[in-house]
C-alpha positions in Angstrom: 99.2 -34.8 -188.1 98.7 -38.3 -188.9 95.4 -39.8 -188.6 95.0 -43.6 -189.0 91.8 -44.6 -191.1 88.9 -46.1 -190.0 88.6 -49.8 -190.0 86.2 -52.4 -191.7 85.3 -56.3 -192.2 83.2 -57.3 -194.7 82.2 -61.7 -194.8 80.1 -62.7 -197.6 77.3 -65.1 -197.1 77.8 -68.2 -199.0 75.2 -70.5 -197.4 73.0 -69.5 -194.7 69.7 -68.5 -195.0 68.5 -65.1 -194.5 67.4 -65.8 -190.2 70.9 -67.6 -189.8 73.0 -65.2 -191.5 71.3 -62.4 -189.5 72.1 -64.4 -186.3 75.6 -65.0 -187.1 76.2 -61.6 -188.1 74.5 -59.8 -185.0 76.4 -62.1 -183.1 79.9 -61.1 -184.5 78.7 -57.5 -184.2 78.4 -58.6 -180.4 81.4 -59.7 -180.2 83.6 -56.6 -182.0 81.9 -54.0 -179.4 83.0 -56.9 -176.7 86.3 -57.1 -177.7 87.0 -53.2 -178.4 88.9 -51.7 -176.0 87.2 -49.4 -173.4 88.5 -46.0 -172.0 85.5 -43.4 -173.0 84.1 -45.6 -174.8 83.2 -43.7 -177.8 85.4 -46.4 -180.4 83.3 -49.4 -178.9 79.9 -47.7 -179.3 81.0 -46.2 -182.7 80.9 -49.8 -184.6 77.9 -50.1 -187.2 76.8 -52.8 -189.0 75.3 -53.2 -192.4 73.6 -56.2 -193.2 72.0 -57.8 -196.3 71.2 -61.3 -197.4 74.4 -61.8 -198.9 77.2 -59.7 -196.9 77.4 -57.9 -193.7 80.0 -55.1 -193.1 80.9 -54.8 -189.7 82.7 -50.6 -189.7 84.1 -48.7 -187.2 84.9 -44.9 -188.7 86.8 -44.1 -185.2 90.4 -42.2 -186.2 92.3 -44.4 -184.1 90.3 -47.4 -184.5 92.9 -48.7 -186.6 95.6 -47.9 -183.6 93.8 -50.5 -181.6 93.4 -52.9 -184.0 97.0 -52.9 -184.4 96.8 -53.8 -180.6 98.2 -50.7 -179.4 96.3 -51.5 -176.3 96.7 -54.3 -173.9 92.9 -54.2 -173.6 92.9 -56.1 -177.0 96.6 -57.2 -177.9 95.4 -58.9 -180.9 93.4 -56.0 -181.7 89.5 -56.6 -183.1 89.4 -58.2 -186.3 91.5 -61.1 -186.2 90.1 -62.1 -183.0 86.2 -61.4 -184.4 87.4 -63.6 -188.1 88.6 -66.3 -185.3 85.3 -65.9 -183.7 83.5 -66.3 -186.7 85.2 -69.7 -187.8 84.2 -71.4 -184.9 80.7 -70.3 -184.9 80.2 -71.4 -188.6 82.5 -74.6 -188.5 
């Protein structure tokens, strides 16, 4: 049996302060549980997010999380993280 690994995205905080950088991250968090496909729903409500001043990982430990990231489902053909890196340029820029 093949099991696909979990997925992550780390962004490094390179000039927010500590109350923006939260808000941007909780906000991308928001928005990779929006985008993640939905049939139980135990891959959307498995994300976590660790935060600090000057990173946040965004990690979903899910075995086929990295099936639907690859778009396997036409819930989210573009899968999570490219749309959520998208997301994230146009809420910084």
């Amino acid at each position: 049996v093949c099991v696909m690994p979990a997925i992550q995205l780390v962004i490094d905080n390179t000039r927010f302060d500590e109350q923006e950088w939260q808000s941007i991250c909780d906000q991308v968090f928001t928005f990779l549980q929006d985008v993640t496909p939905v049939d139980t729903g135990v891959c959307r409500d498995a994300w976590e997010m660790n935060w600090s001043p000057v990173d946040c990982q965004f990690y979903n430990p899910t075995e086929y999380a990295s099936y639907l990231d690859e778009g396997w489902s036409s819930q989210a053909p573009d899968g999570m993280i490219r749309p959520a890196i998208q997301f994230l340029r146009d809420l910084v820029s």
